[in-house]
N, C-alpha and C positions, 0 to 999 in steps of 0.2 A: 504494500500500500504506500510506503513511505516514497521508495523507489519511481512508483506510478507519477506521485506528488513534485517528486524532484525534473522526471525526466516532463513534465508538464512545463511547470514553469520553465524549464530550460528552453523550451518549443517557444513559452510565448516571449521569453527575452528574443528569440528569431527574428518571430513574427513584426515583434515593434520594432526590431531594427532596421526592418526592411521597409516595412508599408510606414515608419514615421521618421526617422531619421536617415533615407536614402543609401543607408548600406546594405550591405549583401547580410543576409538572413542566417547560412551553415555559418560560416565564421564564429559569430557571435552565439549560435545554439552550439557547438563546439566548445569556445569560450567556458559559456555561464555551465558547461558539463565540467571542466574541469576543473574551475574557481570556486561556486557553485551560482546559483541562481540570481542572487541575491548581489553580489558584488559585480558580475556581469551584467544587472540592472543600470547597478549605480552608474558605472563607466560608459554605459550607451547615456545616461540621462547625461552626464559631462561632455560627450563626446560632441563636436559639430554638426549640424544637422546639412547633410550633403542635397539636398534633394534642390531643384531648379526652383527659384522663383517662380511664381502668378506673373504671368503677364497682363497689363490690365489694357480694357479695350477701349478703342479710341476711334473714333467718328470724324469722318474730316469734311463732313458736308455743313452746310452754312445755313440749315434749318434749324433753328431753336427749339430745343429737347427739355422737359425735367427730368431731374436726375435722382431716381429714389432705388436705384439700387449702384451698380458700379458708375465712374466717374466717367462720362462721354464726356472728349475733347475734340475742338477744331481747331483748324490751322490759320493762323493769322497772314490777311492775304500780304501784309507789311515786312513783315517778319520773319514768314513760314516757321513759328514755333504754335507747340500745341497750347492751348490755352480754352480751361472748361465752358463747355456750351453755354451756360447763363453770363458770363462775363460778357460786360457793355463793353468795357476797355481793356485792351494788350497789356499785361502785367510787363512786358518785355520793352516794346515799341511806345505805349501810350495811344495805339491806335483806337478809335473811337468805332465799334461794331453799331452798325443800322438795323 
């Protein structure tokens, strides 16, 4: 039973390595088997989180949007820097949007 318990947790030290911290999964179920679970934990929760950034999405049409979930941006025709849909004026240029 004990055993069953150990080699569990050892699986889910894996499993979060992979799907939350962007490394490879057997390493670290290897790992926390021969440290043991527990201390293999700790060092994934220290360790860096490898995994790509969100990219976030952006709109480069000159129709005025709200914005209640991610941040749509356009392109300033002065400028061409992105700057969010509801802005009247260019954080960058000072350009005045119509």
């Amino acid at each position: 039973m004990l055993i069953a318990v150990y080699l569990g947790l050892a699986f889910i030290v894996g499993i979060a390595a992979q799907n939350y911290r962007g490394r490879r999964g057997t390493p670290w179920f290897l790992l926390s088997l021969i440290i043991s679970p527990l201390l293999a934990g700790l060092l994934l929760l220290a360790s860096k989180d490898k995994r790509p950034a969100a990219v976030a999405v952006t709109i480069t049409s000159s129709e005025e949007r709200a914005t209640n979930g991610p941040i749509f941006e356009k392109t300033c025709p002065e400028c061409a820097e992105q700057v969010k849909v509801d802005a009247k004026i260019c954080r960058f240029c000072r350009h005045a949007f119509t």
